[in-house]
C-alpha positions as CSV (number, residue, x, y, z in Angstrom):
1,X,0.0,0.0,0.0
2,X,1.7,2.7,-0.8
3,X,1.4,6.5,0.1
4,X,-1.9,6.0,2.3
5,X,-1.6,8.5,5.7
6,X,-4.0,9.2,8.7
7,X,-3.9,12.5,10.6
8,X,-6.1,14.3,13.1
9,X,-5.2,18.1,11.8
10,X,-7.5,20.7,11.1
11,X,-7.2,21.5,7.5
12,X,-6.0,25.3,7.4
13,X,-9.2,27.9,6.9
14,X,-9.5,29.8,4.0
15,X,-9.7,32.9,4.0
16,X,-13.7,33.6,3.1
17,X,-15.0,30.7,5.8
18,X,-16.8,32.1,8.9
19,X,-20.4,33.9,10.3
20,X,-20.8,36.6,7.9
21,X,-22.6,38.8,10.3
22,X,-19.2,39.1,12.7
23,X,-17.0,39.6,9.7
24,X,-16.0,43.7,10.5
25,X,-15.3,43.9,6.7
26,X,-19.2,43.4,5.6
27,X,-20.1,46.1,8.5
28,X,-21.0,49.1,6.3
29,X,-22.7,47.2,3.6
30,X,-25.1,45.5,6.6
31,X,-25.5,48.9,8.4
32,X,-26.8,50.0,5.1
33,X,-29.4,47.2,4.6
34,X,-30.4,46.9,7.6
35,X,-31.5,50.8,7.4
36,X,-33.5,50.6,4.2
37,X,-35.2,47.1,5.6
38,X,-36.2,49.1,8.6
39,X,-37.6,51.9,6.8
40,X,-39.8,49.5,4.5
41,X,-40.7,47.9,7.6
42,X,-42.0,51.3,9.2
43,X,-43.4,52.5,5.8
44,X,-45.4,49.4,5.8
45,X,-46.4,49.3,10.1
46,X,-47.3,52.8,9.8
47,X,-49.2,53.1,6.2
48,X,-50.3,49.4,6.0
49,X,-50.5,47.5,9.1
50,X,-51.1,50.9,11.5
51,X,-54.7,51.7,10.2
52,X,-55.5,48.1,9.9
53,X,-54.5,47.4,13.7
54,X,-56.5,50.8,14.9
55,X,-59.6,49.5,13.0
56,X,-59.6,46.3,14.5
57,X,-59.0,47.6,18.0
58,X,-61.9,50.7,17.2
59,X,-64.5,47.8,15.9
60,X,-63.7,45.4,18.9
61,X,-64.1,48.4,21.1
62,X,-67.1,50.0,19.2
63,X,-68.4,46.0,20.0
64,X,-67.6,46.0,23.1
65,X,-69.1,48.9,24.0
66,X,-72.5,48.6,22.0
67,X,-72.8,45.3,23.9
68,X,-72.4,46.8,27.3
69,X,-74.8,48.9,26.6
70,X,-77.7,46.0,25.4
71,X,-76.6,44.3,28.9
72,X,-77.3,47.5,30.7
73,X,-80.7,47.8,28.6
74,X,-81.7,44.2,29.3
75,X,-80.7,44.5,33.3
76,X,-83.2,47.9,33.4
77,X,-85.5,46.0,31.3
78,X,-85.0,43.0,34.2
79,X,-85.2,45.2,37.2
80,X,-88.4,47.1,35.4
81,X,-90.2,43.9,34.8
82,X,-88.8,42.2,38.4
83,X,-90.5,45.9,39.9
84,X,-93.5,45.1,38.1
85,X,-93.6,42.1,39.6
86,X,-93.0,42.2,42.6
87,X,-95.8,44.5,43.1
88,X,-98.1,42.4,41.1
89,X,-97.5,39.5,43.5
90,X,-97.7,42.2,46.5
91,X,-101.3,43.3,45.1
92,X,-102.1,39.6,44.8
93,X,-100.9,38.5,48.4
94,X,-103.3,41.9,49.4
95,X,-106.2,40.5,47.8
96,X,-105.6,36.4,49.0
97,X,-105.3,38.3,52.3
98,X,-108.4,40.1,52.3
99,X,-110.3,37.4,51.0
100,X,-109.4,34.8,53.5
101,X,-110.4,38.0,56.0
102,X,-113.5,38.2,54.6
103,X,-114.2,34.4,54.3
104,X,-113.0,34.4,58.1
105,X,-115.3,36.9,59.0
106,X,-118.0,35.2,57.5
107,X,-117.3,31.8,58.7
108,X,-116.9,33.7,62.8
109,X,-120.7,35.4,61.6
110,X,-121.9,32.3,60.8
111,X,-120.5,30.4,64.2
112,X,-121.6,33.0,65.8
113,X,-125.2,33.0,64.3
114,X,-125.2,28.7,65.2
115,X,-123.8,29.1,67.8
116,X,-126.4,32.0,69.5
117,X,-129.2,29.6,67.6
118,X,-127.7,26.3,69.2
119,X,-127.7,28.0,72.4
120,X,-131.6,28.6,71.8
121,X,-132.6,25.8,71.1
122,X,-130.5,24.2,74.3
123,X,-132.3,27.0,76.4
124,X,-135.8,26.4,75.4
125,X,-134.9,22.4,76.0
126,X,-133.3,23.1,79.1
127,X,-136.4,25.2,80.1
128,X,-139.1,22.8,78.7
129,X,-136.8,19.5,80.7
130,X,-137.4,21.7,84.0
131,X,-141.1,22.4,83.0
132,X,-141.2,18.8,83.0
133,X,-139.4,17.8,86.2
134,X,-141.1,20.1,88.2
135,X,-144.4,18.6,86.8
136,X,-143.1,15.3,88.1
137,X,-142.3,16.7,91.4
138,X,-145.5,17.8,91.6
139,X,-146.8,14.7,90.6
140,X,-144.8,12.9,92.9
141,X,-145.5,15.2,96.0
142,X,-148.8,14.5,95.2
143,X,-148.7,10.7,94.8
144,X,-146.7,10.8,98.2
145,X,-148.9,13.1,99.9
146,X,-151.8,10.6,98.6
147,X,-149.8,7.3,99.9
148,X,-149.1,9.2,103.1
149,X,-152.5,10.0,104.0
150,X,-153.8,6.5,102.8
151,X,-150.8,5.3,105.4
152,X,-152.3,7.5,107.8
153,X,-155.5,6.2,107.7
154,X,-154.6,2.4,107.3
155,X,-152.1,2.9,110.6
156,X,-154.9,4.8,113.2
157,X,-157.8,2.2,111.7
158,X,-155.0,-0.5,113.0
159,X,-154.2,1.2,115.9
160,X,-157.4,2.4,117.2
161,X,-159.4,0.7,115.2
162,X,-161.3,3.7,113.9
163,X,-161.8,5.2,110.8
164,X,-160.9,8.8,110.2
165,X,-161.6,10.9,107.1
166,X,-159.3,11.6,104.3
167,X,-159.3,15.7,105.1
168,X,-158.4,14.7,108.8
169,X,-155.7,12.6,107.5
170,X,-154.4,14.8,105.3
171,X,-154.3,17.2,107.9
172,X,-152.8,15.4,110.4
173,X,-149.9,14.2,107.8
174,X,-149.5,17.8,106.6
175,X,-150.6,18.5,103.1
């Protein structure tokens, strides 16, 4: 094998190899490019892009705005309608109220009428139911006043063995 060799050197740079942008000699010339790219670039952001940017933001803001003001719409809208009824349901409660008054008063008048009526009818009965007793009592005094004088006579014809008239009987037993 003839003339084959192995090494481990770094083959020698030439002169144009390395990062262009740290090269000092290409300085000016990127200075200069860099300048007119900027100024196309500012041309553009403040002819082109500028305005476009601004309306966006003015019509999301114009949006934003338009639909703050619905909301605040619909929540006087809300509160009107919750006002309206609130007092609805207040005049409602009102009238159940004064109803079931009423009713209640009527219901107490007509307790009052059944009861004064009940209390009638439980007097006259009551009154009637003494008429009766005291009928019976009568009758009774009478039945025993009767017996008593019959005793009375039955007891002095046993006795004494004479007979004495019912008025002197009845006397004598005190009727």
């Amino acid at each position: 094998m003839a003339g084959v060799t192995a090494t481990t050197e770094v083959p020698a740079k030439k002169e144009g190899a390395g990062f262009p942008p740290f090269k000092t000699e290409t300085f000016p010339s990127q200075l200069f490019w860099l300048a007119i790219t900027f100024g196309f670039l500012f041309v553009v952001l403040w002819r082109v892009a500028g305005p476009r940017i601004n309306a966006a933001i003015t019509l999301r803001r114009n949006t934003i705005n338009e639909a703050i003001e619905a909301a605040n719409r619909a929540r006087g809208d809300a509160d009107a309608a919750s006002a309206a009824y609130d007092t609805a349901l207040a005049g409602a409660r009102a009238r159940a109220h004064a109803v079931a008054e009423q009713t209640r008063q009527a219901m107490n008048a007509e307790l009052t009428k059944a009861k004064a009526e009940a209390d009638a009818a439980a007097s006259a009965a009551m009154h009637a139911a003494d008429a009766r007793i005291q009928a019976s009592r009568e009758q009774a005094r009478g039945h025993v006043a009767n017996a008593a004088r019959d005793a009375a006579i039955a007891i002095v014809a046993r006795l004494t063995g004479e007979t004495v008239s019912a008025e002197d009987a009845a006397k004598a037993v005190g009727n």
